[in-house]
C-alpha positions as CSV (number, residue, x, y, z in Angstrom):
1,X,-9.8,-56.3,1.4
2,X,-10.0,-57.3,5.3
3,X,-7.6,-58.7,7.1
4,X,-7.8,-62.2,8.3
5,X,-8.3,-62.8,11.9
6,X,-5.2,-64.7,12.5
7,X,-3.2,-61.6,10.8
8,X,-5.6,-59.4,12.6
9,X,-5.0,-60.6,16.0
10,X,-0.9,-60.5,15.6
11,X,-1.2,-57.0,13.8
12,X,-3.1,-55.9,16.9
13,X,-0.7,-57.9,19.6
14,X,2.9,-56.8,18.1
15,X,2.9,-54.0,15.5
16,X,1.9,-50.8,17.5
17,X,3.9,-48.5,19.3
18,X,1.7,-49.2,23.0
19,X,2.0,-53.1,22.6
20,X,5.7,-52.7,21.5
21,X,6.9,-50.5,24.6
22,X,4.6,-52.8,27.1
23,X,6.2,-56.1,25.4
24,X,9.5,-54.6,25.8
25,X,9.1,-53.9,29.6
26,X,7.9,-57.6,30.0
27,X,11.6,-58.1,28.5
28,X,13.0,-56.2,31.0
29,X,11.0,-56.9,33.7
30,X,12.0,-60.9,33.0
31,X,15.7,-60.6,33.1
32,X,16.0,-61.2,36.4
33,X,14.0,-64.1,36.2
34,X,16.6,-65.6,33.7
35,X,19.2,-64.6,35.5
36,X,18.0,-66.0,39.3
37,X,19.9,-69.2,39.0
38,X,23.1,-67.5,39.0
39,X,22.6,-64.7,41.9
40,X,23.0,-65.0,45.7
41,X,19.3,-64.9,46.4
42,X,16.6,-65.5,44.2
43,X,13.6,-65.0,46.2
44,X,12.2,-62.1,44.3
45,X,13.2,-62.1,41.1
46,X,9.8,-62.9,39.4
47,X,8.5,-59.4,41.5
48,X,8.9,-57.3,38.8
49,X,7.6,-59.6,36.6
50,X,4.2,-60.6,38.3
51,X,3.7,-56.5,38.9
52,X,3.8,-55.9,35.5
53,X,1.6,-58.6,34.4
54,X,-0.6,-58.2,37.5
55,X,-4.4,-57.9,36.6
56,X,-4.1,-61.0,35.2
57,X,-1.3,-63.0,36.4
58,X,-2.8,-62.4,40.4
59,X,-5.8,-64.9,38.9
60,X,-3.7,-67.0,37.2
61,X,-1.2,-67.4,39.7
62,X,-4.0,-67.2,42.6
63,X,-4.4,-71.5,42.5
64,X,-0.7,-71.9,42.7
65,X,-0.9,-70.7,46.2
66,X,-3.7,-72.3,47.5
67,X,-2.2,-75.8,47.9
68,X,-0.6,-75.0,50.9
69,X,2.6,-74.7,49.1
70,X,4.8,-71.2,48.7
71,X,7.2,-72.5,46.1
72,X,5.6,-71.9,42.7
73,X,6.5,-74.8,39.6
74,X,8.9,-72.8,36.9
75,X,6.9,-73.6,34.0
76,X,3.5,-73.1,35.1
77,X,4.5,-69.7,36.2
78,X,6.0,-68.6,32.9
79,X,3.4,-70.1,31.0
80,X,1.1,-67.6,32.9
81,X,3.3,-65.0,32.9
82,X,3.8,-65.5,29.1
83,X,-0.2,-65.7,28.4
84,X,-0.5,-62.6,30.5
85,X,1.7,-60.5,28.7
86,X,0.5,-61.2,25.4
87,X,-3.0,-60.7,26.4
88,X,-2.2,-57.3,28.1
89,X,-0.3,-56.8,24.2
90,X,-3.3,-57.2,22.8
91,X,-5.8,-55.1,25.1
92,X,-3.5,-52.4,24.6
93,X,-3.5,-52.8,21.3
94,X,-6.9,-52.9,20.9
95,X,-7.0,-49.2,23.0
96,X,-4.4,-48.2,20.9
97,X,-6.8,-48.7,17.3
98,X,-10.0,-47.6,19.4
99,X,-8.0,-44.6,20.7
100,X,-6.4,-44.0,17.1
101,X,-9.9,-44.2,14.8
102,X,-11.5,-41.7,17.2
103,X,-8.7,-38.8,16.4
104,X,-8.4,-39.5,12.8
105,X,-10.3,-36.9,10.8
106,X,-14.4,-38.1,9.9
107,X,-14.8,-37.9,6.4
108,X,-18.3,-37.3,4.7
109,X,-19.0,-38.7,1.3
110,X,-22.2,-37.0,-0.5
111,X,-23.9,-39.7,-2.5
């Protein structure tokens, strides 16, 4: 039986090893965003995490800037950053089935 598409689409964004291991960088890549309040100097601690997220998030984050002003609001920014990751989860992991069905041995059936 297929899967539904709901089931589908989380399958595809969290349970392979390519969407894991990007997801997990995002993690990584965030801590210093959770962690700015507390240090000297703040200024760039979302760098790592716009890099990481950067085909996307430098479209999403491209009308933020063009007001005029340089200071970006906290939870538009992790709302993109948030959507970016889990739609770079999901490319990936739609590479990672692609990539995965091409290997696996072609069967022929004889009818």
């Amino acid at each position: 039986m297929r899967d539904s598409r709901p089931r589908t689409l989380v399958r595809l964004t969290f349970a392979n090893p390519a969407s894991l291991v990007y997801l997990g960088l995002v993690v990584v890549a965030s801590l210093p965003v959770v962690f700015a309040p507390w240090s000297a100097d703040p200024s760039f601690a979302p760098l790592w995490l716009i890099m990481i997220t950067m085909p996307t998030s430098g479209f999403l984050l491209l009308p933020e800037f063009t007001n005029g002003d340089s200071v970006l609001s906290t939870g538009y920014f992790l709302s993109a950053m948030a959507f970016c990751a889990l739609l770079h989860a999901f490319l990936l992991g739609l590479a990672y089935r692609a990539i995965r069905k091409s290997l696996a041995p072609q069967v022929r059936t004889t009818a």
